[in-house]
C-alpha positions as semicolon CSV with decimal commas, in nm:
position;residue;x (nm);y (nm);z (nm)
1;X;-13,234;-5,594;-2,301
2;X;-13,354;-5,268;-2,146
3;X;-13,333;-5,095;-2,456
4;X;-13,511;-5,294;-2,680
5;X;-13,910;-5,309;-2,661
6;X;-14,084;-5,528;-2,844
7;X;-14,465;-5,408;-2,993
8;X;-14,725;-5,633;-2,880
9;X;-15,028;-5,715;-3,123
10;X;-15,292;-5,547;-3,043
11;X;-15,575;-5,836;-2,965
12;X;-15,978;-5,725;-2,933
13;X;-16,037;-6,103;-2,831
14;X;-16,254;-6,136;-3,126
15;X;-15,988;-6,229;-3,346
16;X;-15,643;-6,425;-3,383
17;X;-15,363;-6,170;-3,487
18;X;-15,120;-6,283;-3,743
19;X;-14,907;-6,534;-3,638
20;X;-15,060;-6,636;-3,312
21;X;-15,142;-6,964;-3,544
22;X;-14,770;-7,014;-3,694
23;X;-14,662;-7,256;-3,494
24;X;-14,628;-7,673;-3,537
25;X;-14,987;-7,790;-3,447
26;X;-15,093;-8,191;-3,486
27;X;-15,199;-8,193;-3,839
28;X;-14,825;-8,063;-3,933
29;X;-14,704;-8,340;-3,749
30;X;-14,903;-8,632;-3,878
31;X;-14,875;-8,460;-4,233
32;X;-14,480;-8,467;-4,161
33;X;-14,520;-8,861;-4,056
34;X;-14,672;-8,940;-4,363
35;X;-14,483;-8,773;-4,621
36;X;-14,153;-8,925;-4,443
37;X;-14,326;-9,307;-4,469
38;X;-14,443;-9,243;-4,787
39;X;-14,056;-9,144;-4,929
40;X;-13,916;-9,409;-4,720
41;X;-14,164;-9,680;-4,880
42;X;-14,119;-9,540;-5,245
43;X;-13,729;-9,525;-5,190
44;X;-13,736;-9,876;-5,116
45;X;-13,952;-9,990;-5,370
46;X;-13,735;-9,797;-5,607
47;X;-13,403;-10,000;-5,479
48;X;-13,526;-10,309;-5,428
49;X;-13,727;-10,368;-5,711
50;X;-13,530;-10,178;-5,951
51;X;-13,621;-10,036;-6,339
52;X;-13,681;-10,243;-6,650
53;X;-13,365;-10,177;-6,871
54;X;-13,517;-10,322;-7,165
55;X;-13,659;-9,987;-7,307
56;X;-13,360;-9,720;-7,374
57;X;-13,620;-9,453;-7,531
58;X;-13,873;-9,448;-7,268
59;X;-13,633;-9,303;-7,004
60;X;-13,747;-8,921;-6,959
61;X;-14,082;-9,059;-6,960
62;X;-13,985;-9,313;-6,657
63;X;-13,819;-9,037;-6,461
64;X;-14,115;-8,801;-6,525
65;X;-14,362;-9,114;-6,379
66;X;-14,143;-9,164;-6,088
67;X;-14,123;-8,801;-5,969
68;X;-14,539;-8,760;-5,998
69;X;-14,561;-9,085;-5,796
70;X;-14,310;-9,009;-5,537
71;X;-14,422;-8,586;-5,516
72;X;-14,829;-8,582;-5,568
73;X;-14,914;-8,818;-5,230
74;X;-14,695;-8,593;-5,090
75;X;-14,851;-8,302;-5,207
76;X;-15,208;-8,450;-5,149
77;X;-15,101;-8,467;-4,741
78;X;-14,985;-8,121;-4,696
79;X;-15,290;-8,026;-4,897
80;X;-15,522;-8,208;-4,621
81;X;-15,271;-8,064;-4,307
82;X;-15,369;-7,721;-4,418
83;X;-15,741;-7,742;-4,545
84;X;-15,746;-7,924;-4,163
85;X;-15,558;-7,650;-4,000
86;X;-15,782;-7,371;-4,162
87;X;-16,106;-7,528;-4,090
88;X;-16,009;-7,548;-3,690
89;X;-15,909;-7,177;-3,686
90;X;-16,262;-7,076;-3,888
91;X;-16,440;-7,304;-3,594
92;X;-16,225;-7,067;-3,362
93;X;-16,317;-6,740;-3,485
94;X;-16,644;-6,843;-3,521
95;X;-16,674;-6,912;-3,177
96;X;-16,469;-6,648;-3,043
97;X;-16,779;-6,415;-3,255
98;X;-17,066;-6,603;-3,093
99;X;-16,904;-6,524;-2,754
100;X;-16,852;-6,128;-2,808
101;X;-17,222;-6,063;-2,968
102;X;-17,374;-6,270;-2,670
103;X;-17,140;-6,045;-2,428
104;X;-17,255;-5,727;-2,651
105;X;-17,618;-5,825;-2,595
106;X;-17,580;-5,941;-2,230
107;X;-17,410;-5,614;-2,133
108;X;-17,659;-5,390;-2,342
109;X;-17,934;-5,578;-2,151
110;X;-17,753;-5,486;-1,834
111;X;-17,699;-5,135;-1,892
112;X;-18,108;-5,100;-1,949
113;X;-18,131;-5,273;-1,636
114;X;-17,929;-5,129;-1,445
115;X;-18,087;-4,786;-1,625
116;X;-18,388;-4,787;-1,319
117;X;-18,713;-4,668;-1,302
118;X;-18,611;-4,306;-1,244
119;X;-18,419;-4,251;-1,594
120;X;-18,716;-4,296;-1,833
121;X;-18,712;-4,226;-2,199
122;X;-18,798;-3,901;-2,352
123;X;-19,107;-4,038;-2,548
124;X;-19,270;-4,191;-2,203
125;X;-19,204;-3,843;-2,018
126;X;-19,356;-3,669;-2,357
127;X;-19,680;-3,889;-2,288
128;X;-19,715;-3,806;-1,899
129;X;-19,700;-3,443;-2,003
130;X;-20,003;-3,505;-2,230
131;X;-20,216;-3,711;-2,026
132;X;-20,187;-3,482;-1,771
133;X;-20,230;-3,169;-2,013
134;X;-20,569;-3,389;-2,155
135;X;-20,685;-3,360;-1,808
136;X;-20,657;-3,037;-1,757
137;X;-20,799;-2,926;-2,086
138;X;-21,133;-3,159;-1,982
139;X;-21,177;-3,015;-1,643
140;X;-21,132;-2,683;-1,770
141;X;-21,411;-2,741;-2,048
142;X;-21,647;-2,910;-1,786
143;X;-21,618;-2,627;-1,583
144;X;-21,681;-2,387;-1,904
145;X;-21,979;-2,594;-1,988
146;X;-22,086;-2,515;-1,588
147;X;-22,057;-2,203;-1,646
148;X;-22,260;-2,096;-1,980
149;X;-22,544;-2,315;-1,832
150;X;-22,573;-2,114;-1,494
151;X;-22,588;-1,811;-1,726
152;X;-22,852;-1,616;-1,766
153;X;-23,034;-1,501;-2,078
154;X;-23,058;-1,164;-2,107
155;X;-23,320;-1,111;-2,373
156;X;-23,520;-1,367;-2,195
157;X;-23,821;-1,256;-1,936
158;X;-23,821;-1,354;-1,576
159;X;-23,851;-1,719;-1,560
160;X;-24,158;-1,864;-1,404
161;X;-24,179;-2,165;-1,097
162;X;-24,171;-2,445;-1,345
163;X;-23,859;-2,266;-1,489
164;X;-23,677;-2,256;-1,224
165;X;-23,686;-2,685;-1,169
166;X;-23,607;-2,739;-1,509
167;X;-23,304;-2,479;-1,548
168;X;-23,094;-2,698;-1,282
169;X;-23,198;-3,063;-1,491
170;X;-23,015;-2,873;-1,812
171;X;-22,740;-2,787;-1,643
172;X;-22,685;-3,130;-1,480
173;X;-22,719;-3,225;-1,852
174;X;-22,457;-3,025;-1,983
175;X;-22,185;-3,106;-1,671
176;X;-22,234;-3,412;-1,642
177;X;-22,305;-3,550;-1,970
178;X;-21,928;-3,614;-2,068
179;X;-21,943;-3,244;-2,293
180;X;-21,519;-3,227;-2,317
181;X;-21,633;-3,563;-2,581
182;X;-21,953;-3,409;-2,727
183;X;-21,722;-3,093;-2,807
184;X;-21,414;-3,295;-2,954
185;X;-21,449;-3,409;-3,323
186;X;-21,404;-3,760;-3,419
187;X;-21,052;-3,935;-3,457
188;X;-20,984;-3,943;-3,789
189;X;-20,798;-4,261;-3,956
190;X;-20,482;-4,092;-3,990
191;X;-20,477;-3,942;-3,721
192;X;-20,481;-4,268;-3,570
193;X;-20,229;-4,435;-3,733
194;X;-19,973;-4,197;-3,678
195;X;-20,063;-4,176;-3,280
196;X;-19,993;-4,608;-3,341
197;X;-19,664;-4,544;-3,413
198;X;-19,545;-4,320;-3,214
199;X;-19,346;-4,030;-3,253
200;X;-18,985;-4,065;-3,443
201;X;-18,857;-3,764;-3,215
202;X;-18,874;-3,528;-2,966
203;X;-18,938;-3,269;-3,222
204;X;-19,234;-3,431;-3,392
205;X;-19,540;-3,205;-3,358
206;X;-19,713;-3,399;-3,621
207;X;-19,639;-3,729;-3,437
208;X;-19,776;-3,583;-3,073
209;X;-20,049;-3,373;-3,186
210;X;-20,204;-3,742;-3,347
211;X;-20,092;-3,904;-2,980
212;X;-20,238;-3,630;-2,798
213;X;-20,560;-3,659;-2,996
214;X;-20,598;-4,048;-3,005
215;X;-20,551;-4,003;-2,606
216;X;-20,862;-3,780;-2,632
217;X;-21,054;-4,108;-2,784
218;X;-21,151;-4,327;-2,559
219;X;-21,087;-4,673;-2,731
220;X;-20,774;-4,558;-2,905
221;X;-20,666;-4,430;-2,592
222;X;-20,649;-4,742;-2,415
223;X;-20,449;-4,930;-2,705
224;X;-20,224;-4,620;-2,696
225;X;-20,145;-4,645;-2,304
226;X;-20,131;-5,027;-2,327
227;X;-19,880;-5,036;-2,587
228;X;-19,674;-4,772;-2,470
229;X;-19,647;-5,005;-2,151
230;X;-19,544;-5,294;-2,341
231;X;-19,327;-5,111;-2,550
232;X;-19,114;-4,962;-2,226
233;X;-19,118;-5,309;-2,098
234;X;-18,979;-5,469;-2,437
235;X;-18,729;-5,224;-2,449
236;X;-18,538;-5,348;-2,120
237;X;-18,465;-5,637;-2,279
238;X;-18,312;-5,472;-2,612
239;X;-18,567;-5,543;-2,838
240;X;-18,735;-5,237;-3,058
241;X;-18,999;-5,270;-3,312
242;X;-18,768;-5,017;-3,576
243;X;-18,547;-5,368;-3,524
244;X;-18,800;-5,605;-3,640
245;X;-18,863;-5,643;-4,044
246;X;-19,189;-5,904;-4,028
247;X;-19,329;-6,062;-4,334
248;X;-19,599;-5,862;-4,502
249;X;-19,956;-6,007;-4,442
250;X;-20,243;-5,929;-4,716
251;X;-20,500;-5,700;-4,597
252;X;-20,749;-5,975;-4,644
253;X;-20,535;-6,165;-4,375
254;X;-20,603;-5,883;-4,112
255;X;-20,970;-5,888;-4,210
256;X;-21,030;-6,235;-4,147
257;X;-20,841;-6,188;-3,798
258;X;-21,094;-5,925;-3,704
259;X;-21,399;-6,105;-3,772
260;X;-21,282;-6,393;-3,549
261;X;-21,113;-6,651;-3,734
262;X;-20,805;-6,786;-3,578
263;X;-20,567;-7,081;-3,634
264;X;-20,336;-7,152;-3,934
265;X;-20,548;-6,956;-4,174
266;X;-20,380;-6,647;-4,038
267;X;-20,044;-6,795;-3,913
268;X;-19,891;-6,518;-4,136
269;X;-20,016;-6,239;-3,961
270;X;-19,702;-6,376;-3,701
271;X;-19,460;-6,258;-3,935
272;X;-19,195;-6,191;-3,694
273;X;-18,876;-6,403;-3,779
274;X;-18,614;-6,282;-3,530
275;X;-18,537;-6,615;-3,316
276;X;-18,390;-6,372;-3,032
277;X;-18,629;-6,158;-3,041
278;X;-18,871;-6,438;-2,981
279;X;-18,651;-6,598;-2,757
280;X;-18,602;-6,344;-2,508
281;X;-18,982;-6,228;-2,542
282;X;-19,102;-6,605;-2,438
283;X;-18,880;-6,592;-2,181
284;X;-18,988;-6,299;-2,026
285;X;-19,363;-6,392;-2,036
286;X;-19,293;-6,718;-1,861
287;X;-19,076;-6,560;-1,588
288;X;-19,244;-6,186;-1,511
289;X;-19,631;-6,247;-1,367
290;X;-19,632;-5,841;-1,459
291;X;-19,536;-5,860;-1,843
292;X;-19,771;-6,132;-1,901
293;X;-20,045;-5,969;-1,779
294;X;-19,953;-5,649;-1,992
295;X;-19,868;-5,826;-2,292
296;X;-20,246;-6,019;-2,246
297;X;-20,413;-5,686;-2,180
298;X;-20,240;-5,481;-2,483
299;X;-20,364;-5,802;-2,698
300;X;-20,683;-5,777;-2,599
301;X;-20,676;-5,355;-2,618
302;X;-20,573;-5,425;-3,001
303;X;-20,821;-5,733;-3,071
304;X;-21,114;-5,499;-2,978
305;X;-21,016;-5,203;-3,194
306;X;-20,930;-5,420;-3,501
307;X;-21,245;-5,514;-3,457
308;X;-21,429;-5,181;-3,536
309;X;-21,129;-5,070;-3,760
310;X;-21,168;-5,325;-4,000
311;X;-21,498;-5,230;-4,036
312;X;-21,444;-4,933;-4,209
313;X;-21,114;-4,934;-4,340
314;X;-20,973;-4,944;-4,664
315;X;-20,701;-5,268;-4,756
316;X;-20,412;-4,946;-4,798
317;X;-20,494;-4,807;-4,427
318;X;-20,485;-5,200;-4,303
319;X;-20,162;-5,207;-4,474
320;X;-20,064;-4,910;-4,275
321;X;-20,163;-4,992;-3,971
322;X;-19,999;-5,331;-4,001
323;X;-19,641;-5,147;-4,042
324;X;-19,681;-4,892;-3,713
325;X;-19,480;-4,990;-3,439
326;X;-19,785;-5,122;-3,191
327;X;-19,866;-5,370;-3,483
328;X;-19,536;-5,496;-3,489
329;X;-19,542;-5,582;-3,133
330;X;-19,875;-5,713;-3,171
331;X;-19,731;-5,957;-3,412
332;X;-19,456;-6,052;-3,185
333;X;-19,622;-6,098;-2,861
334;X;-19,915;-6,290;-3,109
335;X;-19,647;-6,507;-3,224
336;X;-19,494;-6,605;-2,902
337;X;-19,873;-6,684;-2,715
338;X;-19,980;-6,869;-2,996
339;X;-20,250;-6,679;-3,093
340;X;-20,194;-6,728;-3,455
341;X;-20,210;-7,103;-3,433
């Protein structure tokens, strides 16, 4: 009727609302079947065979016997119908869940894709703006360095002929002798680490000024830019290192890595257990020419500084290092090339 309106349940298609289930299925039927053969058998055994009448006292305990014999089979079948009945709609639900993460993942993936080039994140923008601030600051200090050489002295007399060849050779010396790295102090170890892992934020001046002054070194730099790429690249598909929780390697592990030795002796150092992760990640290097050859160059960028790290580092900043964000993808991409045997 017009009037009346009945309410709909509201379905997410993840899950069977209450009572979509309620209705006669095969299992109800065949249990139905049996329980009527099984009553039709044990009323005719019952009237054909009869009771023995010989035993006046035993007949409560007779009628007790007959009702569990003709009731548990019964009971036993119904039992079955719905322990069969509830393991079909758990295989349902269960399915119906596999489908909606895959379609979670597949549009997420999607969305990144269809993202582009032009809409990068924050963090990459954040590390244009300091490259191209680092290259500023070392053409501004090669031109200083220009200029205090072509200075004169003013306490010093007038120079003489030989002075006057060897006052250009010193300032050739000065710009071009690299001085923006002679004037720089050394990266230190923490400073390092923290430029590894990137900054958590936006707003983390401790996290940038570290990235801005690993991008000063010229090793660390290259690790930095290199994993930066394959970090952007990673993150198309939906996987971040924050994500990943690999098994802890010993520091001796990491040592042993770094002065060469490879194979099953430091299979742990792959510690990544995420099977999508590592799924989609393999995939990727087989199908796009341009992440393998990132992936291959950010492996060898932190091969070659592990190298001179280890060297010098104590087991609790190996430790460290091995829970930063590039090390993480170093396990993973190690993992999936079989690097770790």
């Amino acid at each position: 009727m017009s009037g009346e309106r009945k309410d709909k349940p509201f379905d997410l298609g993840f899950f069977v609302p209450l009572g979509r289930e309620g209705g006669v299925t095969a299992s109800d039927i065949v249990a139905l079947a049996l329980s009527v053969a099984w009553l039709c058998i044990a009323g005719a055994v019952f009237a054909f065979v009869g009771r023995d009448a010989g035993a006046p006292g035993a007949a409560p305990l007779g009628h007790i016997l007959v009702l569990l014999a003709v009731v548990t089979p019964v009971a036993l079948i119904w039992v079955g119908a719905a322990a069969t009945k509830s393991a079909r709609i758990m295989r349902q639900e269960a399915a119906r869940l596999e489908a909606a993460i895959d379609a979670l993942r597949q549009s997420h993936i999607q969305q990144q894709q269809n993202a582009g080039v032009d809409v990068r994140p924050a963090l990459e923008k954040k590390l244009e703006e300091l490259a191209r601030a680092q290259r500023q600051t070392e053409s501004a200090l090669a031109t200083f360095a220009s200029t205090r050489a072509r200075e004169p002295e003013p306490a010093a007399p007038p120079p003489a002929a030989p002075r006057a060849g060897a006052e250009p050779e010193a300032q050739a010396s000065l710009a071009l002798g690299a001085p923006a790295e002679a004037l720089r102090p050394p990266l230190e170890t923490h400073e390092l680490l923290r430029a590894l892992n990137f900054p958590e934020t936006t707003g983390d001046r401790e996290g940038f000024r570290a990235l801005r002054r690993a991008l000063e070194d010229r090793m660390a730099a290259k690790l930095v830019r290199s994993a930066q790429d394959v970090l952007t690249l990673l993150s198309q598909d939906g996987i971040y290192m924050d994500d990943l929780k690999p098994d802890r390697a010993r520091p001796e592990l990491w040592r042993r890595f770094a002065q060469g030795e490879r194979g099953p002796a430091v299979a742990a150092l792959g510690g990544v257990r995420d099977r999508s992760c590592l799924a989609l990640t393999a995939a990727r290097m087989k199908q796009d020419p341009i992440f393998r050859d990132v992936a291959h160059h950010f492996l060898r960028q932190f091969d070659r500084l592990m190298v001179e790290f280890e060297q010098t580092a104590s087991d609790q900043e190996i430790s460290d290092l091995a829970e930063t964000r590039t090390s993480r993808a170093f396990m993973l991409l190690g993992r999936v090339t079989g690097m770790f045997g």
